[in-house]
C-alpha positions in Angstrom: 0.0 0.0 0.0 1.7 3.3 -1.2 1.8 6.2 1.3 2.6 9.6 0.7 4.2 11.6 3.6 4.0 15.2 4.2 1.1 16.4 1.8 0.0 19.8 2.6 -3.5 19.0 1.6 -5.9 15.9 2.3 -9.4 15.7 0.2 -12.2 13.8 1.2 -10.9 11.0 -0.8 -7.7 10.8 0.4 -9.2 11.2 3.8 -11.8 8.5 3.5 -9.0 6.0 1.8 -7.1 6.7 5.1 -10.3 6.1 7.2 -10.9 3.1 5.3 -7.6 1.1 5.4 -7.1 2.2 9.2 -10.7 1.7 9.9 -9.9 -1.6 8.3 -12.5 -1.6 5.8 -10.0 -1.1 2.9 -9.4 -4.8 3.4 -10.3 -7.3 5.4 -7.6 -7.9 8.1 -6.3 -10.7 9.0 -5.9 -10.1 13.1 -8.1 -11.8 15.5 -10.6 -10.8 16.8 -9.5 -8.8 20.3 -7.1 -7.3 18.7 -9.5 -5.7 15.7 -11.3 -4.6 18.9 -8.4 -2.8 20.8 -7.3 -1.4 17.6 -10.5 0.7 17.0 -10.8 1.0 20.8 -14.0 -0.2 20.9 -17.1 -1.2 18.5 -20.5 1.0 19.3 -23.1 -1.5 20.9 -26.6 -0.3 21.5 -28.0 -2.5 19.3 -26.5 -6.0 20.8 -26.3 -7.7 17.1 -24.3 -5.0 15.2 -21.2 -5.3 16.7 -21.3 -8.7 14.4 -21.6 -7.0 11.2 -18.9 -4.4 11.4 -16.5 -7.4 12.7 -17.5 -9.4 9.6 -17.0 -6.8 7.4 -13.3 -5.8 8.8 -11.5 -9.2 9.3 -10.9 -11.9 7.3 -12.2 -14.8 9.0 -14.2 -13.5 11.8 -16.7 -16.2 13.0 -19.7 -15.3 16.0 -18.2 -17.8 17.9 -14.7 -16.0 18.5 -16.5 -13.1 19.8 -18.7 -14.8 21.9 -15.9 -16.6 23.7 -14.0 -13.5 24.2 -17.6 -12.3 26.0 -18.3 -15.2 27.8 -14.6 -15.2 29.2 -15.2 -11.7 30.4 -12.0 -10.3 27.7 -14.2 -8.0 25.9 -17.3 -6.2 27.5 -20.0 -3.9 26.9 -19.8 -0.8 28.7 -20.9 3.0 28.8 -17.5 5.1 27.6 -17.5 7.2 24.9 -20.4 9.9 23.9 -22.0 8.1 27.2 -22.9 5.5 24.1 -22.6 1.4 24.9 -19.3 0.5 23.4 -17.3 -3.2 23.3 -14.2 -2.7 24.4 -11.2 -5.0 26.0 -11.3 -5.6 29.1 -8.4 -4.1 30.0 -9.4 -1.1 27.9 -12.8 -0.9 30.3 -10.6 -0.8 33.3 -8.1 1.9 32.1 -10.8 4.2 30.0 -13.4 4.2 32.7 -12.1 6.6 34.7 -11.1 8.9 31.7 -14.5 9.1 30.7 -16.3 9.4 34.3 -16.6 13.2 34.7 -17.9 13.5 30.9 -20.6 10.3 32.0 -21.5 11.9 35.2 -22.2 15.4 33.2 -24.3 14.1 30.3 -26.3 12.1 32.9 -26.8 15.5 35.0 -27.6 17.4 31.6 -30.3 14.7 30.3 -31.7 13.3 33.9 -31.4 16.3 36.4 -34.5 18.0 35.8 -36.2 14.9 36.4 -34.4 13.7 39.0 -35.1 16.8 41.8 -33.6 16.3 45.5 -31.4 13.5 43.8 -27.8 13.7 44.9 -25.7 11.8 42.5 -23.4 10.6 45.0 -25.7 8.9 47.4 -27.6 7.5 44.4 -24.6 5.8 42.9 -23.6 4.5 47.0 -27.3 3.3 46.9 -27.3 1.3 43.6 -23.7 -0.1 43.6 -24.2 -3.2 46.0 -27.1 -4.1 44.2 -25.7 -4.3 41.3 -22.8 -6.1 42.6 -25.2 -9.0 44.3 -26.2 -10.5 41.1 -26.9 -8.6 37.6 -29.7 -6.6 36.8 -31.9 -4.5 35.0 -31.4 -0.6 35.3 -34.8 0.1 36.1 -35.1 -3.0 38.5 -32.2 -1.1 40.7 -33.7 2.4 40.2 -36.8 0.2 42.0 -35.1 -1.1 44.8 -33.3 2.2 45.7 -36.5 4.1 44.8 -38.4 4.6 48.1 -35.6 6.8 49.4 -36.7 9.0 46.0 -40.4 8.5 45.8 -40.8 11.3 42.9 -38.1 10.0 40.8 -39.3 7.6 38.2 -37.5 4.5 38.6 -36.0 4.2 34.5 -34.7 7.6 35.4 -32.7 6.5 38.8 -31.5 3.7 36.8 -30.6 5.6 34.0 -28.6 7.6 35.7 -26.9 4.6 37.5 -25.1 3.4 34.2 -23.0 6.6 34.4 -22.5 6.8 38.1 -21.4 3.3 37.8 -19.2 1.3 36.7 -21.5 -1.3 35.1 -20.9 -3.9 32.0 -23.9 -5.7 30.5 -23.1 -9.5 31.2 -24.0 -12.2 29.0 -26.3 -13.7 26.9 -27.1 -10.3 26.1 -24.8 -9.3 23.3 -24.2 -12.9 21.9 -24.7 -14.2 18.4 -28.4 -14.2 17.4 -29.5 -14.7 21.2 -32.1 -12.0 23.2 -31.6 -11.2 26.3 -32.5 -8.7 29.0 -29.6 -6.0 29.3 -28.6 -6.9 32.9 -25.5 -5.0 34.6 -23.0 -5.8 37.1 -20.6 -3.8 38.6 -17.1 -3.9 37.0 -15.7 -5.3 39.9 -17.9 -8.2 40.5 -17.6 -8.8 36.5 -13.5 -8.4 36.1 -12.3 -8.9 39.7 -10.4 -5.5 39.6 -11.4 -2.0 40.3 -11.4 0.4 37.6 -7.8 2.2 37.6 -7.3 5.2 39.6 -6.9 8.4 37.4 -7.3 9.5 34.6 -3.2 9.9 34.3 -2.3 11.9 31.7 -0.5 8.8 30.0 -3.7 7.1 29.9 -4.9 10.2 27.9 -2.4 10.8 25.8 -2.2 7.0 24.6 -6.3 7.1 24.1 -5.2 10.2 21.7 -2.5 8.6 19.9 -5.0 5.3 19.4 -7.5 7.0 18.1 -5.5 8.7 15.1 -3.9 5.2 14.5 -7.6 3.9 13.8 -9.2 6.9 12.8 -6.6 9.3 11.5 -5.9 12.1 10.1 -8.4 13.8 12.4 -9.3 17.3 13.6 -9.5 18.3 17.4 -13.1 18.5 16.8 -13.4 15.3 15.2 -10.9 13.7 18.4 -13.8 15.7 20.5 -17.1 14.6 19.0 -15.9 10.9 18.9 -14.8 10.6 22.7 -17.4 12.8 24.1 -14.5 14.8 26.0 -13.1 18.0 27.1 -9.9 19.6 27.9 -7.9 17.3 25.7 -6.4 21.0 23.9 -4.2 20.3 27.1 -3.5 16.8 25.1 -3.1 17.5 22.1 -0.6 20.1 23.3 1.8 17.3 24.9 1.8 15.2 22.0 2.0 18.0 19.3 6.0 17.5 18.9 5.1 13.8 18.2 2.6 14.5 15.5 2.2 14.9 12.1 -0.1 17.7 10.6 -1.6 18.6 7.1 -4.7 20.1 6.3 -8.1 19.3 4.8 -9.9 21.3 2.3 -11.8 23.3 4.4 -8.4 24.6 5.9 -9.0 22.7 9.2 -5.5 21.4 10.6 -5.4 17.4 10.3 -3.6 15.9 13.4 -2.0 12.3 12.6 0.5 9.5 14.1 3.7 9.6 12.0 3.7 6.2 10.9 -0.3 6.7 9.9 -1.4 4.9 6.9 -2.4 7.2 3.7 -2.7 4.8 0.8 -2.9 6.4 -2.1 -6.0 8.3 -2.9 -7.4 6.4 -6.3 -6.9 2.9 -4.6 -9.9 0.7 -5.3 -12.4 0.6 -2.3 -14.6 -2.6 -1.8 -18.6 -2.6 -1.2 -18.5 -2.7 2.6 -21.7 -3.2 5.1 -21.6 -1.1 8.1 -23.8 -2.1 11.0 -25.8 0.7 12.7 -24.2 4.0 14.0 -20.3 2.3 12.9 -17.6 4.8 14.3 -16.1 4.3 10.8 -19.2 7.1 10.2 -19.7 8.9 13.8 -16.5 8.6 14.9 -15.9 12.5 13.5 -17.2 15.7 13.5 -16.5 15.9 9.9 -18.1 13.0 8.6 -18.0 14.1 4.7 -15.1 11.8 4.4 -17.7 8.9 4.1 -21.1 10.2 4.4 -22.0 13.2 2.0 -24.0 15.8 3.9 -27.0 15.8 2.9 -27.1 12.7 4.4 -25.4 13.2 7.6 -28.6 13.0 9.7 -28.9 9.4 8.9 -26.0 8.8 10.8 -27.5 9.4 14.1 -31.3 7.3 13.2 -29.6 3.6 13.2 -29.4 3.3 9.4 -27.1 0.8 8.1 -24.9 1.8 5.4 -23.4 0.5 2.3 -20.3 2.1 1.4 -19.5 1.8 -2.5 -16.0 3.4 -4.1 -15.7 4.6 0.0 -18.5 6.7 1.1 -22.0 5.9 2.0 -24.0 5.1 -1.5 -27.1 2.9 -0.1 -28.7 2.2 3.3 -29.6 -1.7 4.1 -31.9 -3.7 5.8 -33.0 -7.5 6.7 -35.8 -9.4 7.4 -35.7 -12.9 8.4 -36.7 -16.0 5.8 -39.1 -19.0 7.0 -36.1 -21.1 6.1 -34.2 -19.8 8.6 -32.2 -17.8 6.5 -31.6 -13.8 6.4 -32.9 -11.4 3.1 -30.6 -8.3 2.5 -32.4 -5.2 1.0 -30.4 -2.6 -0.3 -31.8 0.9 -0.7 -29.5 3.4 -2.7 -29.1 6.9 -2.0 -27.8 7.8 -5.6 -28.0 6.1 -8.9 -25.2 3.1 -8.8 -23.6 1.9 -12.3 -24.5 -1.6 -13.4 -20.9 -2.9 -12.0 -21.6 -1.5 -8.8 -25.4 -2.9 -8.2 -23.6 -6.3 -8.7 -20.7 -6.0 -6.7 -23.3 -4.9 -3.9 -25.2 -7.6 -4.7 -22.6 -10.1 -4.4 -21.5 -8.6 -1.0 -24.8 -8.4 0.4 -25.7 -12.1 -0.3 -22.2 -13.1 1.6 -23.8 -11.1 4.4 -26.9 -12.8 4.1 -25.4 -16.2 4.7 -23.4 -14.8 7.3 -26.5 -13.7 9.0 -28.1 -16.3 8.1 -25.8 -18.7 10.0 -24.6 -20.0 6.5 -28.5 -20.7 4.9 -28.1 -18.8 1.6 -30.2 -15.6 1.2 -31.0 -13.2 -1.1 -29.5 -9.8 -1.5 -32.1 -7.0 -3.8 -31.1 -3.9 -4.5 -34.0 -1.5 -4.9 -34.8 0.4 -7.9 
């Protein structure tokens, strides 16, 4: 893969190539499965299936059962981090992130919940909630029940609510495993991972969660660093690093922020038809997101829609439905007119994804008119 070094100027399709091989969607990878995981620091996870698909669409011989293992043996969790969005992360990255993110957790959960949560200190609620999370898992609303009578005007979804931020909390298996429904019951880290999260945040922790994210997501913006963690004060950070850092600039003038050895494949390499699950950080994971979404259809981003990426951005949105067979039917929808070579090239990926779905029953893929 060529890379150029020291250009001035990125456009959105040198910017999206980079997003895509780093993102590894340029091609599939061959690294298991924890490792694809640390490497983007984490897969968004509020719908419990999708973490599947964008797996399956990065690595080369990803099977449900790999990541299933790595849930069941408590090495990857699901976990409230960045944006205060569920996210599956390492373990170890749960442990050392937590506390990074807890101020920014704790102030979203004031900003959404406080009006409705009146005479509720935070700190006695969280001292209330934590041992009954760690006695066995649970629902969030169940706990805001059994802590409830000492707020009788707080609704109890809103107490528990507010628990997942004041908390530190992973969702436990089976919720999260391969085709499986669950309830989303939570435990305390420490009853889930035997260790307390670590103290801090330390500014190494920071400065490494920077660094990581450029690796993956790279070049970025501040903004873009910003809107994808959900945190403050990191000018501070990006301070400290700065004389470790590469810069260039994107059309728009913005300055581009990037790891030195950061891939930049050349800007005219061919991109594969990808399927991205819903709300993929290859997509939110930036302020800017005209690198793969156009933006007129940025607000799609934030309703759930899957998308199709064709040539590197976002050409079609995608849905399923499930077959009496057993099997999985793709639908494509596509948000611009696709050239008869693309239509079958989404084709042919979409009906792999329907027999991945599908649990290896072949299904059809249709691409709309």
């Amino acid at each position: 893969m060529g890379a150029r070094r020291g250009a001035e100027v990125l456009d959105r399709r040198a910017l999206g190539r980079a997003t895509l091989a780093r993102q590894l969607l340029l091609r599939r990878d061959g690294r298991g499965v924890l490792d694809a995981v640390g490497h983007l620091v984490g897969l968004q996870a509020q719908e419990p299936q999708e973490p599947f698909v964008g797996l399956w669409s990065r690595l080369t011989a990803f099977r449900p059962a790999g990541l299933d293992d790595l849930l069941e043996s408590r090495r990857v969790v699901r976990t409230l981090l960045m944006r205060r969005t569920l996210h599956l992360v390492t373990a170890g990255d749960c442990l050392r992130l937590r506390p990074v993110h807890r101020s920014m957790l704790v102030a979203r959960a004031r900003g959404t919940l406080g009006r409705r949560l009146p005479g509720v200190e935070f700190g006695e609620l969280a001292a209330a909630g934590e041992p009954r999370f760690a006695e066995a898992p649970r629902l969030l609303s169940e706990v805001g029940r059994l802590v409830g009578d000492r707020w009788p005007d707080a609704a109890a979804r809103d107490l528990g609510d507010a628990l997942s931020s004041l908390v530190p909390l992973v969702q436990v298996p089976p919720r999260g495993l391969w085709r499986q429904r669950a309830p989303a019951r939570n435990t305390t880290v420490r009853a889930w991972l035997g260790r307390d999260v670590e103290d801090g945040p330390p500014d190494d922790v920071l400065d490494d969660l920077v660094l990581r994210y450029l690796r993956a997501y790279g070049p970025a913006a501040t903004a873009d660093l910003r809107s994808w963690s959900g945190l403050g004060g990191l000018p501070a950070v990006v301070a400290r690093l700065r004389p470790r850092l590469r810069t260039s600039r994107d059309e728009r003038g913005r300055e581009l922020l990037d790891v030195p050895d950061g891939l930049l494949p050349d800007r005219d390499e061919p991109a594969p038809v990808r399927f991205l699950p819903a709300f993929d950080n290859a997509v939110l994971g930036y302020d800017d997101r005209s690198r793969l979404i156009a933006d007129e259809h940025r607000g799609l981003s934030v309703t759930g829609a899957r998308f199709v990426l064709v040539d590197g951005t976002v050409a079609a949105t995608w849905t399923t439905r499930d077959r009496d067979d057993g099997g999985v039917a793709v639908t494509v929808q596509p948000l611009r007119r696709l050239t008869p070579a693309e239509r079958d090239d989404v084709e042919a990926e979409g009906t792999a994804l329907a027999a991945f779905l599908g649990d290896g029953v072949p299904g059809p893929a249709e691409v709309t008119r």
